[in-house]
N, C-alpha and C positions, 0 to 999 in steps of 0.2 A: 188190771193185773190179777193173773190167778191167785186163788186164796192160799196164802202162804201157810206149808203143812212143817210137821212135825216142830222142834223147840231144840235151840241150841242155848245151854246155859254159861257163860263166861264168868269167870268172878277171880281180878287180878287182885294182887296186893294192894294196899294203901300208896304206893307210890308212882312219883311221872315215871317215871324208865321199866315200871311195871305195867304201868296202867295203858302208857303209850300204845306198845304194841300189840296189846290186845283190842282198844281201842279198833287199829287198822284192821286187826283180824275179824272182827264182828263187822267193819264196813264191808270187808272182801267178803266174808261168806252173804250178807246180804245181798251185794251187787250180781253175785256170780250161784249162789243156789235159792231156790223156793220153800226158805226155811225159816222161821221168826228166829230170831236173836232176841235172847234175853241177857242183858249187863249186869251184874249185882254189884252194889259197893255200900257203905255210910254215907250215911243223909248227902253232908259238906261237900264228899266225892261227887256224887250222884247231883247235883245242884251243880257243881262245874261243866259236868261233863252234857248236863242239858242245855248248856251256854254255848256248847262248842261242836256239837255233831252239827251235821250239816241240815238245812231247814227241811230236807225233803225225806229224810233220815224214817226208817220205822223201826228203827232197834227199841226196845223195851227196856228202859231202868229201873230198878227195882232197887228199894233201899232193906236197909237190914239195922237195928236200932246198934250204936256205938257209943259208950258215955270214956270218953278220953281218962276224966279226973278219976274214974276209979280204977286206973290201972295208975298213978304217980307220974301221969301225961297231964301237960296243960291242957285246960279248959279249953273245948271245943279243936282240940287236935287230931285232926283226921287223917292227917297224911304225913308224909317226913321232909316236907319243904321246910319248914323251919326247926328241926329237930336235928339238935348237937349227938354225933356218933352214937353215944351210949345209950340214947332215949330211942335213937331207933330201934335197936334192942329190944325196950319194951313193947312198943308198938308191933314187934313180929309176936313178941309172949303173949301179947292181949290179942293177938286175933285168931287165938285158939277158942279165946271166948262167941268169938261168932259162930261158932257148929250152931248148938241148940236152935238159932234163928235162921243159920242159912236150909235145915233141914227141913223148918218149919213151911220156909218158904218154897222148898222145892215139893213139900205137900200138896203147901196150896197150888202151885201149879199144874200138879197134876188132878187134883179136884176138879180143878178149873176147863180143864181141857180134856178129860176123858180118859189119858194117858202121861204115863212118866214123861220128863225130858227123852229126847233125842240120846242126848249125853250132857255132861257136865266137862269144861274144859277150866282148870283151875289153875292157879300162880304156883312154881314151887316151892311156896312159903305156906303153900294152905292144902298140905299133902292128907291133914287129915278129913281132907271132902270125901277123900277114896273111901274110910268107913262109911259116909252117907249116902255114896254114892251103890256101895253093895247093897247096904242096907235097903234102900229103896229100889235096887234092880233097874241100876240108869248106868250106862255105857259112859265110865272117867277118863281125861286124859289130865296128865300134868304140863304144862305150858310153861317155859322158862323163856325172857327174852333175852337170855345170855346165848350162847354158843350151843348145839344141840346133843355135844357129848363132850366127855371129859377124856383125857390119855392118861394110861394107870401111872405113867410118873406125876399126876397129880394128887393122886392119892397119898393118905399117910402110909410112911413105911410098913411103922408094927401097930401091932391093935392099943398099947399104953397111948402112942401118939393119937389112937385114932377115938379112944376114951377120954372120960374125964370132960370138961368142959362143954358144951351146947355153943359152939361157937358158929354166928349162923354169917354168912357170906353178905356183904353190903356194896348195894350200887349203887353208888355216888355218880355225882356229875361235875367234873374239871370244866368241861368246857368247849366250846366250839371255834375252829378258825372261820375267821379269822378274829375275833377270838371270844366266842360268849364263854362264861365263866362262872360255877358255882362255886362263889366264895368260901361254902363252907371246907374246903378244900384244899386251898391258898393258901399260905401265911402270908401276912401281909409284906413282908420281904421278899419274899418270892414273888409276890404281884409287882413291886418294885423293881425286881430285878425283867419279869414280862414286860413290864412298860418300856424300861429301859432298850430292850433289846428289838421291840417292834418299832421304838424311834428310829435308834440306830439300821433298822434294814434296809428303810429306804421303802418299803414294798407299802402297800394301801392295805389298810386294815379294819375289818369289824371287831369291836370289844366289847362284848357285855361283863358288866363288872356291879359286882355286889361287895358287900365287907366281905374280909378276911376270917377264915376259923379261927375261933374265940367272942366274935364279935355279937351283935344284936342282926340277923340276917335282914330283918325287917327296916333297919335302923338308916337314917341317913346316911349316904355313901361319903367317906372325909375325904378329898382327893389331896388335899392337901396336908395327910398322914400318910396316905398308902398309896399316892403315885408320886413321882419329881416333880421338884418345884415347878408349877409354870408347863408341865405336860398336855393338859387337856388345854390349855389353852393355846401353845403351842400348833397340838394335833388340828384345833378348829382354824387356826392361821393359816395352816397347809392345805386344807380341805384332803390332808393322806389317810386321815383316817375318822372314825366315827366310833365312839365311846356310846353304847345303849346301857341305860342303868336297870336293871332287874332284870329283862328277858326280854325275847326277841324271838323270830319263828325261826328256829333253826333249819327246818329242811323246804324252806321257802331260801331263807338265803345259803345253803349249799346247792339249791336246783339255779340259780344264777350262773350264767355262764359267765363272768367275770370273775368269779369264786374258782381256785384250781388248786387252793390247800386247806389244811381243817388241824387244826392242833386242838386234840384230843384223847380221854381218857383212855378212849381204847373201850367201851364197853361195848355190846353187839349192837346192840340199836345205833347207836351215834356211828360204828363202822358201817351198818348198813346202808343209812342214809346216805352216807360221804362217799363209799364206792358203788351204791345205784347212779349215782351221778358223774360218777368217771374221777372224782376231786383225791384228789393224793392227803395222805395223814403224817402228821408228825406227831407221834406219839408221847402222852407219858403218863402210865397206869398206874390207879394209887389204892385200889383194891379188888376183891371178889377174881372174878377168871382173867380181867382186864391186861394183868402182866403176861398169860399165855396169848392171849390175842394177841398183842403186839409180835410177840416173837413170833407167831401166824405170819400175821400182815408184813413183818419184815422179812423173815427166814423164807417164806416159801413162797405168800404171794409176791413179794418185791413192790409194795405200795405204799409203803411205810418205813418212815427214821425213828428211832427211839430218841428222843430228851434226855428223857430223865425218867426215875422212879418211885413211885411211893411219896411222900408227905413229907419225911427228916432228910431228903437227901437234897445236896446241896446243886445250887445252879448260876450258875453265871450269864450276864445280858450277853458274853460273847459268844457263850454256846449256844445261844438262841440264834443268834445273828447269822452263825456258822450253819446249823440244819435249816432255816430260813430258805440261804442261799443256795444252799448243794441242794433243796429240792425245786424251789421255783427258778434259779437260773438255769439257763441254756448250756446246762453240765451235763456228761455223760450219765453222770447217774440217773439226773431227772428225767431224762428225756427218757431212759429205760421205765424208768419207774410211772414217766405219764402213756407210755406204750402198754405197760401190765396194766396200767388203769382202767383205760378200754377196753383190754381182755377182759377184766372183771366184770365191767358196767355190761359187755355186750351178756354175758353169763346169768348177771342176776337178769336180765333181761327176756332172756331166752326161757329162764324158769320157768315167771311169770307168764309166757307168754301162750294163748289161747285161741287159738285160730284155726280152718279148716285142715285141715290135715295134720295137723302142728299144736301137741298138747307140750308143755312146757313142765319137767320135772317138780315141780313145785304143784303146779295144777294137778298134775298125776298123784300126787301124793296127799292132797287134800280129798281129791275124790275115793283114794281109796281108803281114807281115815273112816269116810262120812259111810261106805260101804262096810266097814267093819259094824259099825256102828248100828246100821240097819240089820245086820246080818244077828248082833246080839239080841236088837230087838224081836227076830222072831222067833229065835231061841227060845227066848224068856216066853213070848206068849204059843209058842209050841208044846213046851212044859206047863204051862198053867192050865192048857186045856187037856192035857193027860190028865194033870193029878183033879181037875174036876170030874 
């Protein structure tokens, strides 16, 4: 292989549903341009994610020093898998302390190599890369893996509403149908009442299940606190369902063709995954842009039911039982709803899709990112050789 030219720098947030996506993004521009990929993240991060690229992999990880305990974070806490709401908080405020070191780093790699990065593509939690990124005269983009734009009815009304507080948006994870589960999410009644209502369906089901929010996430799962009595044992008598305890590959088991629903938060990544794959959603968003998505995915695309809402709101095993049935049985509605499915899937499909005569909207739009991109770079060394 030719020698791979110019330097792409990524650098997601501290979390999976941040880090995810960017993840994929640094596979695809590897696989598809002649460009190095450089990752940055803390140590912890960075040691995971060399566990888990693929063996043939040449992206570049690159660490940046993080000490947890001096921001009022537990020891050796590098990301928000085990971190109760308000501590993730912290963890956005302290990684304003990473500039001085991500800069340092983006030094060294241009020492290293002769020339700045490429560009710098960063999380929307680390807006302030854009001063390092002027500063040093390297081409930024901000990277959210939420939704790619907001509607001004999302916005605050008046400027008082829109003052005052630092209130910063949080993606959590509810969960996957059928049904993996980020217990920090849950109350344990409300997992009770999930249990309850994917007995009652009838239908075969995946469960990943962790504690309930309040609990110790890490902490042995009580099934015999926060499911019905005699549940899981029940579920393994039937062979109708399968209870995984901590996690599970969620878009290994939505690319299953025996998978055709996904009860979920509604956040983009977890939508994406579920409608590349044709699989219908039963929604119920409990933060960040997730409640506009659903009303997307229901109101317009038609691929999705609502649940329910938010964390305090109440739920019944029967209205689970109810959006169960109206989307996986042979109902008007599903059968509309598994028809836009496949609209969607052949869509995201088409995007991605790279072929001779046939560039796929998506393709087009990274190539012309990467064109901007080059197009600054020569700016900048056009101007440099004026002013010398």
């Amino acid at each position: 292989m030719a020698e791979r030219e110019e330097n792409i720098v990524l650098f997601p947030f501290m979390a999976q549903g941040h880090i995810i996506p960017f993840v994929a993004l640094a596979l695809h521009i590897e696989q598809s341009k002649n460009y190095t990929v450089t990752l940055v993240n803390t140590p912890l991060n960075i040691k995971k994610l060399r566990s888990s690229l693929p063996p043939n992999s040449s992206i570049n990880l690159l660490e940046i020093p993080f000490s947890s305990s001096d921001y009022g974070l537990p020891p050796n806490t590098e990301n928000t898998d085990t971190l109760p709401y308000y501590q993730v908080i912290q963890l956005v405020e302290a990684g304003v302390s990473l500039k001085p070191s991500f800069k340092k780093l983006i030094e060294n790699l241009t020492e290293q190599q002769g020339n700045p990065p490429l560009c710098i593509i960063a999380d929307i939690f680390f807006g302030w890369t854009a001063s390092v990124a002027k500063e040093l005269n390297v081409f930024h983009a901000i990277f959210s893996g939420a939704a790619s734009s907001i509607h001004v009815s999302q916005l605050a009304i008046t400027i008082k509403e829109a003052d005052g507080a630092n209130l910063v948006g949080l993606f959590g994870l509810l969960g996957r149908f059928f049904y993996p589960q980020k217990g920090k999410l849950v109350l344990a009644k409300k997992m009770m009442q999930l249990a309850m209502g994917l007995e009652a369906s009838g239908k075969n089901f995946i469960w990943v299940v962790r504690p309930p929010i309040g609990f110790d996430l890490n902490s042995e799962f009580k099934a015999n606190e926060w499911l019905p009595e005699g549940f899981e044992e029940r579920i393994k008598g039937s062979k109708r369902g399968l209870l995984v305890h901590n996690w599970a590959p969620q878009v290994d088991i939505l690319s299953h063709k025996s998978v055709s629903t996904f009860l979920s938060h509604c956040g983009w990544n977890s939508v994406l995954e579920a409608l590349s794959q044709g699989v219908l959603i039963i929604g119920w968003p409990m933060a960040a842009e997730q409640f506009f998505n659903v009303k997307l995915l229901e109101e317009e695309l038609g691929v999705c039911v609502e649940l329910a809402r938010g964390k305090s709101c109440e739920i019944r095993h029967e209205d689970i039982v109810e959006k169960i049935e109206l989307v996986m049985n042979e109902t008007k509605k599903g059968n509309e709803m598994r028809r836009r499915a496949c609209e969607v899937m052949e869509m995201i499909k088409n995007a991605m899709k790279d072929e001779e005569g046939f560039r796929g909207s998506s393709v087009k739009a990274l190539d012309d990112f990467f064109s901007a991109a080059l197009s600054m770079r020569k700016k900048t060394m056009k101007e440099r050789n004026i002013v010398a």
